[in-house]
C-alpha positions in Angstrom: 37.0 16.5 56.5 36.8 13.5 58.7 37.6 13.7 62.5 39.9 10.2 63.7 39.7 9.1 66.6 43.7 9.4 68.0 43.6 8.6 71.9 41.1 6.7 73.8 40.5 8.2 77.4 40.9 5.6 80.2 39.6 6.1 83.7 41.5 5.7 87.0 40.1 3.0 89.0 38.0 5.0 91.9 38.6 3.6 95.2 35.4 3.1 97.3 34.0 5.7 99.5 36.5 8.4 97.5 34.5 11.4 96.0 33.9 11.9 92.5 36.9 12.7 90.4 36.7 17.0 90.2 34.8 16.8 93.7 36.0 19.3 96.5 36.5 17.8 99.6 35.1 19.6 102.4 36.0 19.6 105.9 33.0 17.6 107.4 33.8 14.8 104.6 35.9 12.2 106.1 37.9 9.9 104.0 37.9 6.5 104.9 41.6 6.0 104.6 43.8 6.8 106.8 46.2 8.3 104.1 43.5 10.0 102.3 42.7 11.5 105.7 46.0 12.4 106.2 46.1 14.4 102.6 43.0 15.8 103.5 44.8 17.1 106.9 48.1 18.4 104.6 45.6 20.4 101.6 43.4 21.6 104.4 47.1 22.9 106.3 48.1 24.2 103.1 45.1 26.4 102.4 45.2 28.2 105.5 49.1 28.7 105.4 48.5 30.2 102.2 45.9 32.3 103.6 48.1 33.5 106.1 50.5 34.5 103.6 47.9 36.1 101.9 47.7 38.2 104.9 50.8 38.6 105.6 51.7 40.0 102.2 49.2 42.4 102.6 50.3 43.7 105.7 53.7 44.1 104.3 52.4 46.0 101.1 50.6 48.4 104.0 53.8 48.9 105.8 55.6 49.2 102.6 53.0 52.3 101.5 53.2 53.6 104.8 57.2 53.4 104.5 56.9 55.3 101.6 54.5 57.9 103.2 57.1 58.7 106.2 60.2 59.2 104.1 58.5 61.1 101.8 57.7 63.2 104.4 61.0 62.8 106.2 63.0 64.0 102.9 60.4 67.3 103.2 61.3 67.9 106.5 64.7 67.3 105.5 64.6 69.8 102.5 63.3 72.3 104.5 65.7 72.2 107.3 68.5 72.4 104.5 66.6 75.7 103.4 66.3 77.2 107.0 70.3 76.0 107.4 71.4 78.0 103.9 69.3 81.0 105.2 71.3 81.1 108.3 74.3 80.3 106.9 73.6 84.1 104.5 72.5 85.3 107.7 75.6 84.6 109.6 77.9 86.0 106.9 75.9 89.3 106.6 77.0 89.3 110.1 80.3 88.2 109.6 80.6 91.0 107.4 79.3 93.5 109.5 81.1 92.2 112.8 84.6 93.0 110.6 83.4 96.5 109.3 82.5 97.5 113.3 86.3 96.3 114.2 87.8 98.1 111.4 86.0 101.3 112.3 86.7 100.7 115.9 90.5 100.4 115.5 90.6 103.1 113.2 89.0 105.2 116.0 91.1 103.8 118.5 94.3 104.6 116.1 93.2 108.4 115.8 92.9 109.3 119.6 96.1 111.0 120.8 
């Protein structure tokens, strides 16, 4: 099978002084134009604002783990302070319970002395 040739690849004019087409642009090159130093400017903004949101996403996945760390330990605390509360509560009862046996006893006492 024969390859055809379907497209022919035309190159953009290249402006003097501009970089090679694929070429990074560093910070001590210095475009020429005064727009092409102005997009240099806006990419070179760019990158670090998306480095700071780099950052800044990573200091909110942090605080989101350590979040997650402090209620987990705050619904342990919790649980356990609902234990010691239910404990209490049977202890109180018992008491309860006791507190009305002592009455009864003590009126029934009372009731038998002439």
């Amino acid at each position: 099978m024969t390859e055809s040739t379907t497209a022919e690849i035309i190159r953009f004019p290249v402006r003097a002084g501009s970089p090679e087409p694929g070429a990074v642009l560093s910070a001590t090159t210095a475009p020429a134009d005064p727009a092409d130093a102005r997009l240099t400017r806006a990419l070179a903004n760019l990158n670090e604002a998306l480095a700071g949101q780099r950052q800044a996403m990573a200091a909110w996945k942090s605080a989101l783990g350590d979040l997650r760390t402090v209620t987990r330990r705050l619904g342990g605390s919790l649980r356990g302070y609902h234990d010691s509360l239910g404990q209490l509560d049977n202890r109180v009862s018992a008491l309860r319970d006791e507190a009305v046996k002592l009455e009864a006893w003590a009126s029934a006492s009372v009731a038998k002395q002439p």
